[in-house]
C-alpha positions in Angstrom: 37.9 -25.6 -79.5 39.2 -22.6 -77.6 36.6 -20.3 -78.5 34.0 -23.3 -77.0 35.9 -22.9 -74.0 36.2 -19.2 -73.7 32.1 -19.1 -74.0 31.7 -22.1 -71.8 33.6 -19.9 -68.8 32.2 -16.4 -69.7 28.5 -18.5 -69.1 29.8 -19.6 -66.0 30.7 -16.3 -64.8 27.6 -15.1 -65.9 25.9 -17.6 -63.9 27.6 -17.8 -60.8 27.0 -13.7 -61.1 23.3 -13.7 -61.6 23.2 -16.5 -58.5 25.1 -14.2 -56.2 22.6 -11.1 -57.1 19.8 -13.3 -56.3 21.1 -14.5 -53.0 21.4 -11.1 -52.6 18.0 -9.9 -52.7 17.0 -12.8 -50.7 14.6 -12.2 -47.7 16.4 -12.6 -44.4 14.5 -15.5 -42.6 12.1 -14.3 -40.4 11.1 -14.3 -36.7 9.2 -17.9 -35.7 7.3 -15.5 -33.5 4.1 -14.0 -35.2 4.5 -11.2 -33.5 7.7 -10.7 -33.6 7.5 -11.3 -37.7 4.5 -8.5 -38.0 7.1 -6.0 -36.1 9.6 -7.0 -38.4 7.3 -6.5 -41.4 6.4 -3.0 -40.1 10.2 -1.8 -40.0 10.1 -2.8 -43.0 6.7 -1.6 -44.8 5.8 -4.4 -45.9 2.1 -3.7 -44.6 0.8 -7.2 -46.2 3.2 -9.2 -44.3 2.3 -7.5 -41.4 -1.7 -8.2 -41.9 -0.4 -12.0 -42.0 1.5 -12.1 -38.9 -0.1 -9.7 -36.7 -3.6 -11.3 -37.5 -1.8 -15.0 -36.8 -0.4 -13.4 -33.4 -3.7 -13.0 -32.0 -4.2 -17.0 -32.0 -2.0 -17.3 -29.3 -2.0 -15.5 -26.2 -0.3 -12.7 -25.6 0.2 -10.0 -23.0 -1.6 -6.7 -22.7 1.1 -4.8 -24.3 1.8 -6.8 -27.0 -2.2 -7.0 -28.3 -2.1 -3.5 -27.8 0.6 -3.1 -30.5 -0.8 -6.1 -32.6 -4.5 -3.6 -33.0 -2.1 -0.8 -33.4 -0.2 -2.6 -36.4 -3.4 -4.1 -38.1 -5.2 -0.8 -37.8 -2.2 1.0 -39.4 -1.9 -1.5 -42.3 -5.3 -1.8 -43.3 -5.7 2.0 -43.4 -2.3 2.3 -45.7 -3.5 -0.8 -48.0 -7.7 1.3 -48.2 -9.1 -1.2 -45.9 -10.9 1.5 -44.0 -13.7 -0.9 -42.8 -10.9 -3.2 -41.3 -8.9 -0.2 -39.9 -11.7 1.3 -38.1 -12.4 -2.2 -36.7 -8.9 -2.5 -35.1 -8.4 0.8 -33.7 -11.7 0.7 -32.1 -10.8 -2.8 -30.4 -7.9 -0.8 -29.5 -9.3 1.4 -27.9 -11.6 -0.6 -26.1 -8.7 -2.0 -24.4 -6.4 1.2 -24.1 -8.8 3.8 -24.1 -6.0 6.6 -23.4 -4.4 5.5 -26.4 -2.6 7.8 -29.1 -1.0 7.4 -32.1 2.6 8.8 -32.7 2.8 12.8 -33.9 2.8 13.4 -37.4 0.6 10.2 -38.4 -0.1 10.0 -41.8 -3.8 11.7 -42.2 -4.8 8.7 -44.0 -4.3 6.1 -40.7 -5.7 9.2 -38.4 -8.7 9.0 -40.2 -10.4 5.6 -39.5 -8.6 6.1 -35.9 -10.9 9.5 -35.0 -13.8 7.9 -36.4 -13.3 4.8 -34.6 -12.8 7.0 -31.3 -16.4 8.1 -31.8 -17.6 4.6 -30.7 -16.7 5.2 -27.4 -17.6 8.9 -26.8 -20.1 7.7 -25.1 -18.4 4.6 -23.2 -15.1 6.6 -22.1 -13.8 4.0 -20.2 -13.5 0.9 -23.2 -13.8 -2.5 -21.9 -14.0 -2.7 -18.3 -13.5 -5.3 -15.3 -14.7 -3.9 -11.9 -14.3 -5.7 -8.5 -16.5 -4.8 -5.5 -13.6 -5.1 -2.5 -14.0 -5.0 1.3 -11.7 -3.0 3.0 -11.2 -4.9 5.5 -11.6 -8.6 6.6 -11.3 -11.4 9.4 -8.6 -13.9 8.8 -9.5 -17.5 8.5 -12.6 -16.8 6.8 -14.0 -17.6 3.1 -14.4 -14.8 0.6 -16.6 -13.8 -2.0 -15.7 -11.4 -4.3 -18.2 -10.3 -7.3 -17.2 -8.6 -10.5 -18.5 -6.0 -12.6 -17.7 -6.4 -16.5 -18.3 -3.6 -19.0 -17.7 -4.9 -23.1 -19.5 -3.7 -25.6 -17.6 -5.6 -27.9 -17.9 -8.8 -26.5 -14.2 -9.6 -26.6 -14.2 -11.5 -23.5 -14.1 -14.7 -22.8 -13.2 -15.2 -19.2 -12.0 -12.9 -16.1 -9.5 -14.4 -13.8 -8.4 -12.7 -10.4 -4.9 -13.7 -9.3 -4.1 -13.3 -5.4 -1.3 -14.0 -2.9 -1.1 -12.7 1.0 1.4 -9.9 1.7 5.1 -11.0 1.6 4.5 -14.5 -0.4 6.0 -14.5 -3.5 3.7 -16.5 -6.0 0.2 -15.4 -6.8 -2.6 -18.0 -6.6 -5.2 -18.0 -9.4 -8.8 -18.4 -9.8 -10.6 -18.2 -13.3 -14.4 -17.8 -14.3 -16.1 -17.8 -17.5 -17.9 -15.0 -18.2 -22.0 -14.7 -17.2 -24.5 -13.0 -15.9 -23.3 -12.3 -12.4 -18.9 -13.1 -12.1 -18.2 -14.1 -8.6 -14.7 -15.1 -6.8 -14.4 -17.3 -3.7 -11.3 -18.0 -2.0 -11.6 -20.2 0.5 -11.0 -19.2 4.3 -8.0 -22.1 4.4 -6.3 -19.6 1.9 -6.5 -16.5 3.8 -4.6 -17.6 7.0 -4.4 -16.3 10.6 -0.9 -14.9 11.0 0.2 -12.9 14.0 -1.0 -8.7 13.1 -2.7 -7.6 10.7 -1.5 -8.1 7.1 -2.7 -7.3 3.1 -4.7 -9.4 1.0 -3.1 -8.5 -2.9 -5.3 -8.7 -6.0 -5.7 -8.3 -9.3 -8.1 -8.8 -12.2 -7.7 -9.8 -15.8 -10.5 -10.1 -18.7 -9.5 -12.3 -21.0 -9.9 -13.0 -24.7 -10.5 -16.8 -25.6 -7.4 -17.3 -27.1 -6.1 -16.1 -23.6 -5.1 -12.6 -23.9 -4.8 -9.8 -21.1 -7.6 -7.3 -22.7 -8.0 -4.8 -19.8 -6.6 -5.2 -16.0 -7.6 -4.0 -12.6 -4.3 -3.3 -10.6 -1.2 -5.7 -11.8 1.2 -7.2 -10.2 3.3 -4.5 -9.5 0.8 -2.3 -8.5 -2.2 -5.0 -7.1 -5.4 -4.0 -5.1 -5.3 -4.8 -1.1 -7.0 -5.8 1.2 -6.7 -5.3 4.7 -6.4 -8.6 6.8 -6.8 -8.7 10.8 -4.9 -11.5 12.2 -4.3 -12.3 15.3 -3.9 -9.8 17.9 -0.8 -9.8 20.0 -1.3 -10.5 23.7 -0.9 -7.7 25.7 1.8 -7.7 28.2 0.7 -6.3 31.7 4.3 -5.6 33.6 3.2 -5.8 37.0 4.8 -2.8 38.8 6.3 -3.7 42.7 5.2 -0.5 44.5 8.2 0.6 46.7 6.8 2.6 49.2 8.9 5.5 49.7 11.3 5.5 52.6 10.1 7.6 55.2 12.6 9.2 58.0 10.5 8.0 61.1 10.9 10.3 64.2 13.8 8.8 66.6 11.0 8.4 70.6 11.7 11.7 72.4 13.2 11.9 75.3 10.8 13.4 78.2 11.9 16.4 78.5 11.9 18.0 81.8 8.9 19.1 81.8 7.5 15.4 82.3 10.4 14.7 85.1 8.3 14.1 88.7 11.1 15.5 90.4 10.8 18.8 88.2 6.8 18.9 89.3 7.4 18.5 92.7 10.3 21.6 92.7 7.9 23.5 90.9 5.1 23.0 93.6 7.5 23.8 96.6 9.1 26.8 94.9 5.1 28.0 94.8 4.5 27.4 98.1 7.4 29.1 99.0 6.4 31.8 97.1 3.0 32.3 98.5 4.5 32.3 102.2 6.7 34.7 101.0 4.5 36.7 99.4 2.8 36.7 102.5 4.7 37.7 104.6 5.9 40.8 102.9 2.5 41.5 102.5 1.2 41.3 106.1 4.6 43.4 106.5 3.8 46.2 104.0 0.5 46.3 104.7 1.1 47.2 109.0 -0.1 51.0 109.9 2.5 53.7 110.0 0.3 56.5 110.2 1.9 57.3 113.7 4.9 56.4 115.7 4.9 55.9 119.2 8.0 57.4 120.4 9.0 56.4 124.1 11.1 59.3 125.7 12.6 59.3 129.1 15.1 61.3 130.7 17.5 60.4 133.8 18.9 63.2 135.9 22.0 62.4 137.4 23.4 59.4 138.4 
């Protein structure tokens, strides 16, 4: 009876041994994000999880970022697992929509491989995929626009292009989305581009998407959107009218007639002439008498 006991608990230590090990080795739960479940997998090298997520991640939308990682993940996976045909795939959608794109130094020559080879797709298309408004410079407020679009995609991964907008110093950006055609035109309409006081900028920026909604390539961003000058209103101008002060002027205090406009100083002055001239004439019939000779009277008396 005791030795059915002793073998009874050394089972149950062997059990509850073999139970812990397992929980051990148990996978941590992981990430309800797809993508956040094919990074996860990567840390780990578990390359086949990574194939599962990263390909479910690109049924939902995601930033421009994050698919760049997701092509970067799926090209590096299917190159370790030998799925060259799938790797060169991957990098060259990568590269369509990061065309400056590089993988980190000291790759393994077996993921650099399908990555040069699918860089020779687009030796001849430099630029990837490509979305390319035609902008004025310049336009009247209170007025419709029309803005066309150029797409380049060789790939065909686009679905639809969408160009988001706001006027300067609003905070929210006002969409518009087409699918994509033949010719890709915006128009916003003229009650969206109103007539403030100045001139102010029209911001853009451009998106092609994939159809499950993903940013492939952008022209400008939020942070950094394309403008457009707006001329508003012009600003009355002010005329100051100006009171023209004339300058104060010293005028000349009358004269007084001096004395040479007295009557009574006319009337000395004539007198005082005519004074003069019978002066004058006088000495003159007086220095002008003959004195040639002298008539000298003698006469003599002789005694008394």
């Amino acid at each position: 009876m005791a030795q059915s006991l002793r073998y009874t608990l050394a089972l149950t230590v062997a059990v509850s041994l073999s139970l812990a090990a397992s929980l051990g080795r148990a996978k941590p739960p992981e990430p309800a994000d797809p993508y956040d479940a094919a990074r996860d997998a990567e840390g780990r090298l578990d390359y086949k999880s990574v194939l599962t997520h990263a390909t479910r991640a690109l049924d939902v939308a995601n930033n421009h970022e994050r698919l760049v990682n997701l092509y970067q993940m799926l090209g590096t996976a299917n190159a370790v697992l030998g799925k060259t045909e799938a790797a060169v795939d991957a990098f060259t959608r990568l590269l369509a929509i990061d065309p400056d794109h590089k993988l980190p130094r000291g790759t393994s020559p077996k993921i650099n491989a399908p990555f040069r080879e699918a860089g020779g797709y687009w030796i001849d298309r430099p630029g990837g995929l490509q979305v390319t408004p035609t902008l004025p410079r310049e336009i009247a407020a209170a007025k419709p626009l029309t803005i066309p679009v150029k797409l380049d995609d060789p790939l065909q991964m686009t679905a639809n292009v969408r160009v988001n907008y706001r006027l300067a110093g609003d905070l929210e950006f006002l969409m518009l989305e087409a699918p994509v055609g033949p010719e890709i035109t915006f128009n916003i309409p003229a009650e969206q581009i109103t007539a403030r006081r100045g001139d102010y900028a029209l911001e853009l920026y451009f998106t092609a998407l994939s159809a499950k909604g993903s940013e492939l390539r952008l022209s400008g961003d939020a942070a950094h959107p394309l403008t457009i000058t707006v001329h508003g209103i012009k600003e009355p101008e002010v005329v100051t009218s100006l009171v023209t002060v004339p300058p104060i002027v010293d005028r000349p205090q009358p004269r007084k007639p001096t004395i040479f406009k007295k009557w009574w100083f006319w009337t000395a002055v004539g007198g005082a002439v005519v004074a003069a001239a019978a002066i004058g004439g006088g000495l003159g019939a007086y220095y002008s008498r003959d004195t040639s000779h002298v008539d000298i009277n003698l006469s003599s008396r002789t005694g008394p």
